[in-house]
Each structure stands twice: as C-alpha cells, then as structure tokens.
DRENROBA-651572 format. One record per residue (C-alpha): residue number from 1; residue in one letter; z, y, x. Coordinates in Angstrom, 3 decimals, padded with zeros to 6 digits. Each point is the difference from the previous one (the first is absolute). Example, Ala and Ser with C-alpha at 12.3 -4.5 7.8 and 13.67 -1.06 7.14 Angstrom:
<vexkes>
+------+------+----------+----------+----------+
| domi | tigu |       up |    north |     east |
+------+------+----------+----------+----------+
|    1 |    A |  007.800 | -004.500 |  012.300 |
|    2 |    S | -000.660 |  003.440 |  001.370 |
+------+------+----------+----------+----------+
</vexkes>
This chain:
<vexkes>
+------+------+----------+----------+----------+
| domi | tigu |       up |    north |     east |
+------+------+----------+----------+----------+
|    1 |    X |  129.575 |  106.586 |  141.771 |
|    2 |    X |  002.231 | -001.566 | -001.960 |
|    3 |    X |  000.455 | -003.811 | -000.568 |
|    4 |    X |  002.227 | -001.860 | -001.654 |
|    5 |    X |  000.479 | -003.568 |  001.434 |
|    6 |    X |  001.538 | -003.592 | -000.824 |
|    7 |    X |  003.466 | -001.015 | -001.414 |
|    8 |    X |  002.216 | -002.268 |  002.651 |
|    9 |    X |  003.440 | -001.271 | -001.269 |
|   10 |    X |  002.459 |  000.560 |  002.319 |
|   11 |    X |  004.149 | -000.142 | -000.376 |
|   12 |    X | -000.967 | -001.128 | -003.859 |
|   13 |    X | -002.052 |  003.230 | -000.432 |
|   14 |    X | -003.518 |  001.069 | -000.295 |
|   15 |    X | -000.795 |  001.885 |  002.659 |
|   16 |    X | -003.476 |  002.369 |  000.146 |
|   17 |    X | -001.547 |  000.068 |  003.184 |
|   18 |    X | -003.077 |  001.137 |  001.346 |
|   19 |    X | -001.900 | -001.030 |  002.862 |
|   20 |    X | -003.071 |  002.278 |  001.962 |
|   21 |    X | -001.848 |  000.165 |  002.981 |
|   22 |    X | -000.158 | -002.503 |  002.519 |
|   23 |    X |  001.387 | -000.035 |  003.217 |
|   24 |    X |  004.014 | -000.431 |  001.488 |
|   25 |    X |  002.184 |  000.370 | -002.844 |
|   26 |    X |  001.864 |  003.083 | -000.807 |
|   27 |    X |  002.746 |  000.177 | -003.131 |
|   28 |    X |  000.323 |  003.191 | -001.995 |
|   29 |    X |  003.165 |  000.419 | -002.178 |
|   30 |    X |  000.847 |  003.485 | -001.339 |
|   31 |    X |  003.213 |  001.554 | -000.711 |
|   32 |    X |  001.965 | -000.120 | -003.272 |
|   33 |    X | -001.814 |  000.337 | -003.424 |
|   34 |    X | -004.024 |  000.101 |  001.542 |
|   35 |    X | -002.262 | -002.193 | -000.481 |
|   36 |    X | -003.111 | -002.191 |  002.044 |
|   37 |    X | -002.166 |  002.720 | -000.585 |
|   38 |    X |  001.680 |  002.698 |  001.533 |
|   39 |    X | -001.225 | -001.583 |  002.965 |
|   40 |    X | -003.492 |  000.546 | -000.918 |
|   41 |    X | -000.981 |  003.300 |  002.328 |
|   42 |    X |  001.429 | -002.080 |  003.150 |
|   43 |    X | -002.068 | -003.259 | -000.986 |
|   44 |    X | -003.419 |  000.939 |  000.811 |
|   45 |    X |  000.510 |  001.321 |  003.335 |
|   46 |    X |  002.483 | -003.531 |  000.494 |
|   47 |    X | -002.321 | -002.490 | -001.678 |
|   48 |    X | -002.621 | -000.073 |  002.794 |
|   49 |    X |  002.052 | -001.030 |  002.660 |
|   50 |    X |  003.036 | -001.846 | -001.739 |
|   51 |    X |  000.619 | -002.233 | -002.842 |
|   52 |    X |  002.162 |  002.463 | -002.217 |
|   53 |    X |  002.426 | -001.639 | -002.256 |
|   54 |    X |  002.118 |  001.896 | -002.741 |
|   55 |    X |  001.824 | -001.134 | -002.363 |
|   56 |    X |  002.470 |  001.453 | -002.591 |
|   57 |    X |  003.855 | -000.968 |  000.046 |
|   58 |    X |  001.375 | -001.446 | -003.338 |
|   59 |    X |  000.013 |  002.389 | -002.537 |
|   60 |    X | -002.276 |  002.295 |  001.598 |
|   61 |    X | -004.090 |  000.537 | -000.610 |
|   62 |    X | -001.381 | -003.363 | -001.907 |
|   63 |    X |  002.894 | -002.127 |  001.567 |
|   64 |    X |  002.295 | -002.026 | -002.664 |
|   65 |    X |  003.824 |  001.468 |  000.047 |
|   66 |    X |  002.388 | -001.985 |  002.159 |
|   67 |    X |  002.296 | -002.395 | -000.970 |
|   68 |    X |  003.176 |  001.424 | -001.554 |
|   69 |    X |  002.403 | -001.328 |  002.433 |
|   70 |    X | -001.442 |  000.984 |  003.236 |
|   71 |    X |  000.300 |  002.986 |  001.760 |
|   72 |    X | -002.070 |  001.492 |  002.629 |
|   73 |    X |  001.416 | -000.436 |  003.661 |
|   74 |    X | -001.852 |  000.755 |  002.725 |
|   75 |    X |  000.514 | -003.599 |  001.222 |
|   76 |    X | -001.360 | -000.594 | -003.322 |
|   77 |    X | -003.219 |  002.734 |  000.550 |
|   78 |    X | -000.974 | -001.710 |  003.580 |
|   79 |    X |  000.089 | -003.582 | -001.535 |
|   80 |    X | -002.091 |  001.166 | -002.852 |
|   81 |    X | -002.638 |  001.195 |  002.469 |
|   82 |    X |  000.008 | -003.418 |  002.040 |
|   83 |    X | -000.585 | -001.968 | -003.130 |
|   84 |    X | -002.776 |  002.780 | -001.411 |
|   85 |    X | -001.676 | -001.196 |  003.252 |
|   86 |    X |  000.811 | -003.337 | -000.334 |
|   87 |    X | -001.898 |  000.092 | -003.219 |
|   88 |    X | -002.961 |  001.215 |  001.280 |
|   89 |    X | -003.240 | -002.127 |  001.174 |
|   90 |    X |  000.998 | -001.604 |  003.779 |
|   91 |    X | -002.458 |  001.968 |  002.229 |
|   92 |    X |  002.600 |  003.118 | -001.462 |
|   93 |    X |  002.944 | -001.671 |  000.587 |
|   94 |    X | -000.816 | -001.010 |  003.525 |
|   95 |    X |  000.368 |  002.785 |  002.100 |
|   96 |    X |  002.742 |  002.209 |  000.349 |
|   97 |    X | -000.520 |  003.591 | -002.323 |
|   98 |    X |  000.829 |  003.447 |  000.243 |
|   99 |    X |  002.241 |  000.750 | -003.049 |
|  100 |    X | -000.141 |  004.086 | -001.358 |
|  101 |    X |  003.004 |  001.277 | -001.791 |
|  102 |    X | -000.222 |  003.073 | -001.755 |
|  103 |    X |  003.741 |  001.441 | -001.156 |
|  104 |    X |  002.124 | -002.153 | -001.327 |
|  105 |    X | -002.123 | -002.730 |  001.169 |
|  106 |    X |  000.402 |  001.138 |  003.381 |
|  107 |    X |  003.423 | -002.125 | -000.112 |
|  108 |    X | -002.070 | -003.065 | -001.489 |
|  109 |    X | -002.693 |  000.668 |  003.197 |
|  110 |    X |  002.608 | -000.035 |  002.225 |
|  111 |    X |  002.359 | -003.397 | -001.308 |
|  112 |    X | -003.422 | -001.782 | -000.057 |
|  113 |    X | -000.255 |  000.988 |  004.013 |
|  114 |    X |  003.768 | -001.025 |  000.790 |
|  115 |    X | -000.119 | -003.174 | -001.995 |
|  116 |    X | -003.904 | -001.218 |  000.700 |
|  117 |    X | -000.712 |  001.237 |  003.537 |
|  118 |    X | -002.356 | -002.886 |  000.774 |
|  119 |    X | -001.900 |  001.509 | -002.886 |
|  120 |    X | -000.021 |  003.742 |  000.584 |
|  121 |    X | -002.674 |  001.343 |  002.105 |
|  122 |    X |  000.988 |  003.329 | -000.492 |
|  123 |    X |  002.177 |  002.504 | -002.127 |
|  124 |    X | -000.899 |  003.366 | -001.777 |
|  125 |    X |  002.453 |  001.954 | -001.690 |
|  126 |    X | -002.206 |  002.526 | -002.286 |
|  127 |    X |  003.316 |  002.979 | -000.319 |
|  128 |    X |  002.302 | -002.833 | -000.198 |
|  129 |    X |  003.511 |  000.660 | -001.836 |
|  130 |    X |  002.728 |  000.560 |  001.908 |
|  131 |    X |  003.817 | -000.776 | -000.215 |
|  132 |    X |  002.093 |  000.051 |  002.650 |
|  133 |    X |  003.389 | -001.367 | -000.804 |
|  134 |    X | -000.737 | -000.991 | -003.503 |
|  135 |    X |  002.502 | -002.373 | -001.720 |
|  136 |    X | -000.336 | -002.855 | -003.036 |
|  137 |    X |  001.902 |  001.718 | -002.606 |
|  138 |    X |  002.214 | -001.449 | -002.233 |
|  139 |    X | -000.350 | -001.810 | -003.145 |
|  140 |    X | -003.287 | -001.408 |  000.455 |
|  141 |    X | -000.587 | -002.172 | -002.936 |
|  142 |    X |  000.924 |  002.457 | -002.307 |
|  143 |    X | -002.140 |  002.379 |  001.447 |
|  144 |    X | -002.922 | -002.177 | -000.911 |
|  145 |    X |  001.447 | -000.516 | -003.260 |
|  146 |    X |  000.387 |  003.652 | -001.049 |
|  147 |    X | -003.989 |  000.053 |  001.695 |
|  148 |    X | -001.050 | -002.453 | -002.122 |
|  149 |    X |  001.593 |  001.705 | -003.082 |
|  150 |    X | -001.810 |  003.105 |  000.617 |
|  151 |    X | -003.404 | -001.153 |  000.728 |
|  152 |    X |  000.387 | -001.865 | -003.272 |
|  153 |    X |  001.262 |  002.923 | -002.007 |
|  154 |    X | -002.412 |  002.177 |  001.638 |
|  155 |    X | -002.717 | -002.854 | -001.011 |
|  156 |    X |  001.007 |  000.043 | -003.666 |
|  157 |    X |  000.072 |  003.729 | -000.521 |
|  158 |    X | -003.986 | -000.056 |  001.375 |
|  159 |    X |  000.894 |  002.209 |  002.909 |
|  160 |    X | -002.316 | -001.520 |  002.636 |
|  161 |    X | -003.015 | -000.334 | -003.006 |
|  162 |    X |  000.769 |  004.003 | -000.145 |
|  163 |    X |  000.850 |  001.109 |  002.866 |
|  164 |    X | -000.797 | -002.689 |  003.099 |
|  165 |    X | -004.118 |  001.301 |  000.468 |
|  166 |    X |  001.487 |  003.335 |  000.247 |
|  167 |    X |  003.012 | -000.420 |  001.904 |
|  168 |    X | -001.849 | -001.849 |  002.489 |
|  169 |    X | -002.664 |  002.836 |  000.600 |
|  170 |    X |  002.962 |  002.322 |  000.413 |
|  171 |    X |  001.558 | -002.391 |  002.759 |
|  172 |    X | -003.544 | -000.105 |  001.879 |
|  173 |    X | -000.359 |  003.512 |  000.188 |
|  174 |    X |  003.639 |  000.953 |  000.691 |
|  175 |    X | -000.765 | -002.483 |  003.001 |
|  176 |    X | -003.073 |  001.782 |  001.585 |
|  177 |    X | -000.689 |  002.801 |  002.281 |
|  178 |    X | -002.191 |  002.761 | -001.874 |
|  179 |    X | -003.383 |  000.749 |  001.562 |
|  180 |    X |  001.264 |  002.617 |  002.424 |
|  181 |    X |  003.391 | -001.806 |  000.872 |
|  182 |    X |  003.237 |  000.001 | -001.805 |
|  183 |    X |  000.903 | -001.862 | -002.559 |
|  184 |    X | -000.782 | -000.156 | -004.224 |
|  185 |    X | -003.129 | -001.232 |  000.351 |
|  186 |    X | -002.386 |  002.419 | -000.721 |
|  187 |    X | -003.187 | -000.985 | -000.454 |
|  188 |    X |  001.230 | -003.213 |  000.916 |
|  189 |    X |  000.279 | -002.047 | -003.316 |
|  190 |    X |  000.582 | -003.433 | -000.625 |
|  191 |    X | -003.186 | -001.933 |  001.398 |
|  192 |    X |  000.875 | -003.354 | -001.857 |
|  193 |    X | -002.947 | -000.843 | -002.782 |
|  194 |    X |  001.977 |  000.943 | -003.333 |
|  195 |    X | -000.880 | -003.355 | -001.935 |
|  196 |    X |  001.944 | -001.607 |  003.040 |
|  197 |    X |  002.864 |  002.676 | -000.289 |
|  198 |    X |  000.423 | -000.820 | -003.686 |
|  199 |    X | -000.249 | -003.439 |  000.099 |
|  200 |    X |  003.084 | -000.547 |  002.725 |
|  201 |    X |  001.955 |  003.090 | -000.776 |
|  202 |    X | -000.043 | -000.460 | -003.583 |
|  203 |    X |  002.224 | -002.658 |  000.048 |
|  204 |    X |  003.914 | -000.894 |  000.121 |
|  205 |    X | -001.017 | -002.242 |  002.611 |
|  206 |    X | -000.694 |  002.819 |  002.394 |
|  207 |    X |  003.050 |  001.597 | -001.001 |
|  208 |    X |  002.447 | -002.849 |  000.768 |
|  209 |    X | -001.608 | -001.060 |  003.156 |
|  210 |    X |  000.580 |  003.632 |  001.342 |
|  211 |    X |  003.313 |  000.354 | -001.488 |
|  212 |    X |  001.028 | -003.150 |  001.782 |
|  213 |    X | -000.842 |  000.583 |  003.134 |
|  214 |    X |  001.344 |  003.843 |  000.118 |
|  215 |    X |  003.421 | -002.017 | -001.320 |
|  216 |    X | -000.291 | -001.963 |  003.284 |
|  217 |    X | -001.279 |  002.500 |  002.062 |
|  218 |    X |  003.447 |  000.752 |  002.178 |
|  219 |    X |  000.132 | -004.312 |  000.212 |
|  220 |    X | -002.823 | -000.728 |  000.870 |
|  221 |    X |  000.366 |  002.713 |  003.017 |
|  222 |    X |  003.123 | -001.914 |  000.866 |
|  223 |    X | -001.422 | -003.074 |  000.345 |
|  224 |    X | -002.530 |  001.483 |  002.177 |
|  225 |    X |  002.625 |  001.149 |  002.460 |
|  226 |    X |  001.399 | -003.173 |  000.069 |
|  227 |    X | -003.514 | -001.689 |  000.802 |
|  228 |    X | -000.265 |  002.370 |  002.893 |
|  229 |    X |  003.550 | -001.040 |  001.454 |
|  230 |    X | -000.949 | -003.525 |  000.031 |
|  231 |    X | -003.952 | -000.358 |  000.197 |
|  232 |    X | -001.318 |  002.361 |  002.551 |
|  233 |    X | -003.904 |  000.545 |  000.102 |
|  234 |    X | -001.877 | -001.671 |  002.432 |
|  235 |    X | -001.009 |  001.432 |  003.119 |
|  236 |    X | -002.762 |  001.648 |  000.474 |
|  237 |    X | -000.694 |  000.743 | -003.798 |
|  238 |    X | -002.304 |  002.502 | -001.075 |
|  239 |    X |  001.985 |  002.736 | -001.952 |
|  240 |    X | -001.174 |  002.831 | -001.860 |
|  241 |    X |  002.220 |  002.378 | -001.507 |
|  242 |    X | -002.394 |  002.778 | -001.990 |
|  243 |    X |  001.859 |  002.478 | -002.123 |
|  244 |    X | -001.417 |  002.513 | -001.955 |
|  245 |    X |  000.094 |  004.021 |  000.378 |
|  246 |    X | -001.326 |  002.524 | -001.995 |
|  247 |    X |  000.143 |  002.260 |  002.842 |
|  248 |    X |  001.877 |  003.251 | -001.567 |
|  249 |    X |  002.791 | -000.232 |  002.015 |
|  250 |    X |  002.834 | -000.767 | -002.592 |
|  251 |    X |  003.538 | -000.850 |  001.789 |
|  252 |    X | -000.263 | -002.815 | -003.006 |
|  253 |    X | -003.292 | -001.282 |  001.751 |
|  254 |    X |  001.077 |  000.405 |  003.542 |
|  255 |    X |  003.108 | -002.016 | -000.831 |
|  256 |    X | -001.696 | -002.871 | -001.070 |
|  257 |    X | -002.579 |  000.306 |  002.692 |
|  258 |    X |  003.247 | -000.746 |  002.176 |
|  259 |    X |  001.099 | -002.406 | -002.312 |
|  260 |    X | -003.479 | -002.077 |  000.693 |
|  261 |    X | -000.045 |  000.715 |  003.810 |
|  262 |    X |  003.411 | -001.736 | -000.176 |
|  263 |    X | -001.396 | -002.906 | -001.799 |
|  264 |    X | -002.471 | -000.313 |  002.950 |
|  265 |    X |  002.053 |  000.013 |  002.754 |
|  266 |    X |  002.802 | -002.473 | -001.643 |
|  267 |    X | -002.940 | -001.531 | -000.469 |
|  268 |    X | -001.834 |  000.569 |  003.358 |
|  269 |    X | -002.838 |  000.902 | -001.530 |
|  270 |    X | -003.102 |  002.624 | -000.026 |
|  271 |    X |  000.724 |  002.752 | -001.976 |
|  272 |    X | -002.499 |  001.608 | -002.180 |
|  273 |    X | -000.541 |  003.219 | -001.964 |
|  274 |    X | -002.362 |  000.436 | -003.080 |
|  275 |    X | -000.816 |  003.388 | -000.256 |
|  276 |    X | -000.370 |  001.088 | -002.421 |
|  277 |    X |  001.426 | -002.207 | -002.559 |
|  278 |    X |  002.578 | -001.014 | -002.722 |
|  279 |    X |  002.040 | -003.038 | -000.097 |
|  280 |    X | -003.579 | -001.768 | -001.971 |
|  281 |    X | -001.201 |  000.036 |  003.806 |
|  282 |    X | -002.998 | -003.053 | -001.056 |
|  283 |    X | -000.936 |  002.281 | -003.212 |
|  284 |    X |  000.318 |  003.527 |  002.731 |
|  285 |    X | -000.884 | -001.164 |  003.251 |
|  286 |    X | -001.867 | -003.301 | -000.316 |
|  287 |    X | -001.827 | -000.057 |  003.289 |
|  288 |    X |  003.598 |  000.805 |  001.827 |
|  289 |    X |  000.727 | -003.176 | -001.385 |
|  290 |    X | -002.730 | -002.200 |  000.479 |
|  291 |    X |  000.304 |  001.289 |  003.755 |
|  292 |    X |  003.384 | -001.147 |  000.699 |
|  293 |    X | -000.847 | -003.359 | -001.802 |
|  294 |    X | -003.288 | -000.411 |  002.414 |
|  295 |    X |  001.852 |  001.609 |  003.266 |
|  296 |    X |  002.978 | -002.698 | -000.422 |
|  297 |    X | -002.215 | -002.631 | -000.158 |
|  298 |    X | -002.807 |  001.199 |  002.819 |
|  299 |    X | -002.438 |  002.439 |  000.903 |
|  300 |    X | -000.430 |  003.075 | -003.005 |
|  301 |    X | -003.346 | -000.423 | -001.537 |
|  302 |    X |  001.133 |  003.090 | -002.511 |
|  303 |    X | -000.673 |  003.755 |  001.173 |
|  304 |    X |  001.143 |  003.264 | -001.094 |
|  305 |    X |  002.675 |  002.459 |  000.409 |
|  306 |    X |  003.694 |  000.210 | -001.889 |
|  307 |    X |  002.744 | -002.485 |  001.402 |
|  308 |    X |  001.571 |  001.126 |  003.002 |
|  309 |    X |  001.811 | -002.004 |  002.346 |
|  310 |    X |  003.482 |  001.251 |  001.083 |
|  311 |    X |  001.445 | -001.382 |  003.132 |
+------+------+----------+----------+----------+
</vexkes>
C-alpha cells in the first residue's frame, strides 16, 4: 500500500505529502521520528470514505530538514497544517477536515483545532502524549545548538548509515503489543517495506529531525497549554481520545490509561481503548483507528471487535 506522493514547499522547506482516497478530508501526522508510511495499515480501510492526507514533518520520512533557526512550537505545528492544506488543490482546501495526531503530534492535532476552528471538522488523538504541567525550560537556543552539534557529529561518524535501519526496527517493535498482548512485539515486526526503511533511516537527516523535536519536546507541550488557556475548542467538536493498551494489566499501563482518560475529559472528549495494542496503535490496531476517524465524522462504515468505549 504504500505511496509516496508530491513535494510542496512550505515555511522554505520541502515538504512530502501524500494524498489518497476521495471523500472529506482527513490529516494523518504521526508522532516523533515515523514516517508517511506508518500510516499505511489505517489507509485502506480510510481511503474509501475520506481523502487521507499524510505528510512527513521536516526532517522526518522524504521531507527536507528544517531551517536551522526555527524551532518547533506547537503554534508553529498547527500553522504548518493550515498551510499543508492551503497547498493542496481547492476542492481539499474547502471544507473543514478532521486532523489525526498520533503522539507527539497529538499536540500539533490539537493547536491546529484551537487556532483553525473554522477548519476542523473533527479531532482524533491516536494515544496522544500527555503533560500536565509541563514547563519551557531554560536555555533554549543553546539547547538547539548543542542538538545541532550532535546530529552533526553523529552524521560524520556514519552512525545513522550504521545504525538508523536498525535502530528504527528496534523502536517499532519496542512500540507494539505482541500477538497475545503485552508488549516487545513478538511476532509483531516492523511492517515498513525495507528499501523504504533504508532509504529515510539511513540518513543524518532522520537523525536531526528527531533529535530536534525530542529537544523541544517539554516546549512545545508548553505552548500547547498556553493555546488551551487562550483558544478554547469550539463547541460541539468531535473529540476522540484513543489510547492504546496491551491489556496485561501493568500499574505502568493503567497509569497512562488514566493519564489519556484525563486528556479526554480536559478535553471533553470520547475516550477510547485499543486493546490490545502498543503505543504504534495505526501499525497494532488499524481498524480502532480508522473507526474513531469515520465515527467523528458520521455514521461507522468499519466493523469488527477491539476498541472499547469507556464512559
């Protein structure tokens, strides 16, 4: 299933972007270090019913890096969603789209509803990160200075050429619920086509753009709960927390089950539970999440068993 799509330039970089289906447009972004085609088990059962768009953030899949001096914010995240959409042909720009955040781009998901709400139809949260009373911490420009150093060191000494195929295949299966619950993966490899793997993971591109935004992580979550101070969501939004579960019962699990039903009702939103599944819900769980994309935006046309609402 997987595609790789067109180039658009926006905030001075080349952005790749892929566009699917047909239908009322729905935006994918996945969570720090993944790439477009991680989305690629949710697609199909999407792609019938809505225009899917993914893209990769700067620095990440076949995307250029970003420009040195910029950040991430979240204000920054939601505006780069409005112009991604901007970009696009008009009949995709001219109706208001449900935007998918998976992670850390469950902060992006969630500035782009704040700051656009004439152009969010609905909001999914795909086991959104979570941070409470997080703070910008200190220093900030020379913690992207000392990030840039790294990646660059790291670049020279050939780490990511090495190492970056195989790290990332650790990552994805660290991230996923093995076949009978519980977490490792097994059985459960790394589903991405390995020419695909190589080609974005091999590179000190890959590297930076992660290291970058991990750097900005805690920032980035601080501007987010200053966006929710001053923006609040529309009414009557369409909100779908989903978090993921692997379903062994782990006080580490049900914490951050708790965690996510606290997102939802700060949020005031449906909460969700993928079961089972690791954090890679759209790799684990793909028709969970194609559900709560369809369900937030009318009637369910996908059946089957596994995501449990929680009142």
């Amino acid at each position: 299933m997987t595609s790789t799509g067109r180039f658009l330039r926006i905030g001075g970089a080349a952005h790749h972007v892929v566009v699917e289906g047909a239908g009322p447009v729905c935006v994918l972004s996945a969570g720090l270090g993944m790439s477009w085609f991680d989305w690629d088990p949710v697609v199909p059962l999407l792609a019938p019913f809505r225009t899917v768009v993914r893209f990769d953030r700067p620095g990440h899949g076949l995307s250029a890096p970003a420009p040195a001096a910029a950040p991430p914010t979240a204000e920054g995240e939601a505006h780069r969603v409005a112009a991604l959409l901007d970009a696009l042909p008009p009949p995709l720009r001219a109706a208001p789209v449900t935007v998918v955040g998976h992670s850390l781009a469950g902060f992006h998901a969630e500035a782009f509803a704040r700051l656009y709400p004439a152009r969010t139809a609905s909001l999914v949260l795909v086991d959104s990160s979570v941070e409470e009373h997080a703070r910008v911490p200190a220093a900030p420009g020379l913690r992207t200075a000392a990030t840039r150093a790294l990646g660059t060191a790291l670049g020279a000494a050939g780490l990511p050429a090495a190492l970056g195929p195989l790290a990332r295949r650790a990552g994805v299966r660290a991230g996923r619920a093995d076949a009978g619950g519980g977490r490792g993966g097994r059985g459960r490899a790394d589903p991405a086509p390995a020419p695909l793997v190589r080609r974005c993971y091999r590179t000190s591109r890959v590297l930076r753009g992660a290291l970058r935004e991990n750097t900005h992580y805690r920032a980035v979550a601080a501007g987010l709960l200053a966006l929710r101070e001053r923006h609040p969501l529309p009414d009557g939004l369409p909100v779908t927390v989903l978090a993921a579960y692997d379903g062994r019962g782990s006080r580490g699990g049900l914490r951050w089950l708790e965690r996510q039903r606290g997102l939802a009702s700060t949020l005031g939103a449906r909460f969700e539970i993928a079961e089972p599944s690791g954090h890679l819900v759209m790799l684990d769980r793909p028709d969970a999440v194609a559900r709560a994309v369809l369900a937030a935006g009318g009637p369910d046309p996908v059946t089957g068993g596994g995501m449990r609402p929680v009142p």
